[in-house]
C-alpha positions in Angstrom: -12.3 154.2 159.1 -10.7 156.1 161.7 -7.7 157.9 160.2 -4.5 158.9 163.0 -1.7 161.1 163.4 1.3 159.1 164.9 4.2 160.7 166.4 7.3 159.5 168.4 10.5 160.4 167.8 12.1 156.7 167.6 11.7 155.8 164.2 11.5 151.9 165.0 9.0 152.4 167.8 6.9 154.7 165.2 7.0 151.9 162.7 6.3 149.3 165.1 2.7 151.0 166.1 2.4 152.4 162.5 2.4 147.9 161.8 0.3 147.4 164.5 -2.6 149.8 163.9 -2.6 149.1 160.4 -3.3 145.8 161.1 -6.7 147.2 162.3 -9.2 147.1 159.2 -10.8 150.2 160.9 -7.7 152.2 161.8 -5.4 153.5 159.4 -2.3 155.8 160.3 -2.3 158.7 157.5 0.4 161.5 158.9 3.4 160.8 160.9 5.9 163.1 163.0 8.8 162.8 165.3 8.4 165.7 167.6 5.3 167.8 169.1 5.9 170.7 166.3 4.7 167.9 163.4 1.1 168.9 164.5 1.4 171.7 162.3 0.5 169.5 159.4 -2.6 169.0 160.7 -3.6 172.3 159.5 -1.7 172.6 156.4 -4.3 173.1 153.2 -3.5 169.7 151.8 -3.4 167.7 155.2 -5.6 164.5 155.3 -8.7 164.4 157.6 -7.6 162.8 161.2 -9.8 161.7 163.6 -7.7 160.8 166.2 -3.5 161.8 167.1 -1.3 159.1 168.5 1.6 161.1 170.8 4.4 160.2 172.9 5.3 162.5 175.3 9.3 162.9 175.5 10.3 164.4 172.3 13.0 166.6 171.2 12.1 170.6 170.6 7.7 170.5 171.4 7.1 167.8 174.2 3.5 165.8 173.6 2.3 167.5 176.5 2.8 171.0 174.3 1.4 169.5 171.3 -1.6 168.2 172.7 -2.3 171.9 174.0 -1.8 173.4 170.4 -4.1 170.8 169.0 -6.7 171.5 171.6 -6.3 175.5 171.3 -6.6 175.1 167.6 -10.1 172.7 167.1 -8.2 169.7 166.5 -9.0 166.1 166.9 -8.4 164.2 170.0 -5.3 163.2 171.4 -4.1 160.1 172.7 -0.9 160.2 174.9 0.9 156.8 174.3 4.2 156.7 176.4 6.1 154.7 178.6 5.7 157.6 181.7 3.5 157.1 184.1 4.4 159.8 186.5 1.5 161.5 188.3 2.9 164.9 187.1 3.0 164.0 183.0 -0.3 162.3 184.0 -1.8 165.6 185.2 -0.2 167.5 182.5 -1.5 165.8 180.0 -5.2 165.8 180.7 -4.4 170.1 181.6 -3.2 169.6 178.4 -6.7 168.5 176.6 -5.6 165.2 176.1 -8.8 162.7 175.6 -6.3 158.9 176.7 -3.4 158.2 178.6 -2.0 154.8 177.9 1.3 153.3 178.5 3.4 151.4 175.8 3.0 148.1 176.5 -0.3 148.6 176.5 -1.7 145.1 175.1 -2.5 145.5 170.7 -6.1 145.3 171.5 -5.8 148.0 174.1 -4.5 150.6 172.3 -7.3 149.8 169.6 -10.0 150.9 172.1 -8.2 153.8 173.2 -8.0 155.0 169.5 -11.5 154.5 168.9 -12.4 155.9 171.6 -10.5 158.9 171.4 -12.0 159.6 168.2 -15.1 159.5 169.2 -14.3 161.8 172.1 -14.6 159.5 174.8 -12.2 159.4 177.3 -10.1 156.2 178.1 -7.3 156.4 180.6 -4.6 153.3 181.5 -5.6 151.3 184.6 -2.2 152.6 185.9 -3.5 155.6 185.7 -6.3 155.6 187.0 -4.9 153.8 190.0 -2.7 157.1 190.4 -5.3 159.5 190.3 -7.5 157.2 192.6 -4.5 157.2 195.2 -4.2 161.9 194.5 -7.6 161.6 195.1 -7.8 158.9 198.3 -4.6 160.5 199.8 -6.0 164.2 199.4 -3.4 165.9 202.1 -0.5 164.6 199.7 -1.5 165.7 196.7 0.5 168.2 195.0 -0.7 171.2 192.6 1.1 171.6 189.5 3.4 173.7 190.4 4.7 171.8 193.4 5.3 169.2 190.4 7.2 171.5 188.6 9.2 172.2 191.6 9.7 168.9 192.4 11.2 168.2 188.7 13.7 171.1 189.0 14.7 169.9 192.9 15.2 166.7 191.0 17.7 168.2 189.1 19.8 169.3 191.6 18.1 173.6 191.0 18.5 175.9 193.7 16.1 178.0 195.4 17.0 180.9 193.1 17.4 179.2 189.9 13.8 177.5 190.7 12.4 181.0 190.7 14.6 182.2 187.3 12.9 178.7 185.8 9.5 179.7 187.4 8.9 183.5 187.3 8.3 183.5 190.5 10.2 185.0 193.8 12.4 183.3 196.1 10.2 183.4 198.5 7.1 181.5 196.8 9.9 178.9 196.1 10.4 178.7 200.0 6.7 178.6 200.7 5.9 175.6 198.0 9.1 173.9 199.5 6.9 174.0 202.9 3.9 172.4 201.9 5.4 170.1 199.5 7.9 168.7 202.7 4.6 168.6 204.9 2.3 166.5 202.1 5.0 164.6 201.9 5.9 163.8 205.5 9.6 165.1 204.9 12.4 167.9 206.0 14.9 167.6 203.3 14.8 168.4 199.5 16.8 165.5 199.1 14.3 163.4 200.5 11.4 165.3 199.0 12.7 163.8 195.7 13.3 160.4 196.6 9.5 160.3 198.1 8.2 161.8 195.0 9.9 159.4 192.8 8.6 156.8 194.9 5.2 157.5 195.1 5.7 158.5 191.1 4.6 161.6 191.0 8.2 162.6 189.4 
């Protein structure tokens, strides 16, 4: 029996895949939560044994993305990201992260069954959109962007300046100006307006 942590902060979406996994006779969903933080009760002295967390990403207060990393720093079990993004930058993020799967939503039943077997037994199972993705980062190697050229990309989406992307950052106005540079030449653009409609394009926003 492979026993999960669920969390999602929509509590009809939660007890949707709560039904569906239960209707595994080899998965059973023993914890729930509704935002990253809830992975404390992993490690609470009562907490039930998990083998495998089930985590959306978007959530209110701790993000999947930072509760996958507190898992993984503390020697929990695997993670599973199950959300409905499939931008190239949560994509990234998550696997930085420690996550073992990235699947989307609607994910067919049977699908997300694998992927939670699998991520309890540590083995790594990754959406064929996302795979597609990283094939394309890695085929299309002069438009790839590092991590923090995401994270720029995600505050120029948001209409940040050059000197509130450094507050945001840590980093100097200047290293804001230099990312801006290579991100408009991967991208084959001059504009930060048009930066952000290519990256939302090519979904890597």
């Amino acid at each position: 029996m492979v026993n999960v942590m669920l969390i999602d902060d929509h509590p009809v979406v939660r007890a949707g895949l709560r039904a569906i996994l239960n209707t595994f006779s080899d998965v059973e969903v023993v914890i729930e939560g509704s935002t990253g933080a809830d992975v404390d009760k992993l490690f609470t002295d009562d907490a039930p044994q998990v083998d495998a967390v089930v985590c959306d990403i978007q959530m209110p207060g701790m993000d999947g993305i930072a509760a996958t990393k507190r898992v993984v720093e503390a020697g929990g079990p695997p993670v599973l990201i199950l959300t409905t993004y499939d931008t190239q930058a949560d994509i990234l993020a998550s696997v930085e992260a420690g996550a073992m799967g990235y699947l989307l939503k609607d994910s067919p039943e049977q699908a997300l069954h694998e992927a939670v077997l699998n991520t309890a037994a540590h083995r790594r199972t990754l959406a064929p959109e996302v795979v597609d993705l990283l094939a394309q980062r890695v085929g299309r190697p002069q438009e790839s962007l590092s991590t923090r050229e995401l994270e720029i990309l995600r505050a120029l989406s948001s209409g940040s300046s050059n000197k509130e992307l450094a507050k945001q950052l840590f980093i100097s106005e200047a290293t804001v100006k230099t990312h801006l540079i290579h991100i408009f030449q991967k991208l084959g653009v001059e504009t930060r307006t048009a930066a952000v409609t290519v990256a939302r394009e090519r979904k890597f926003i």
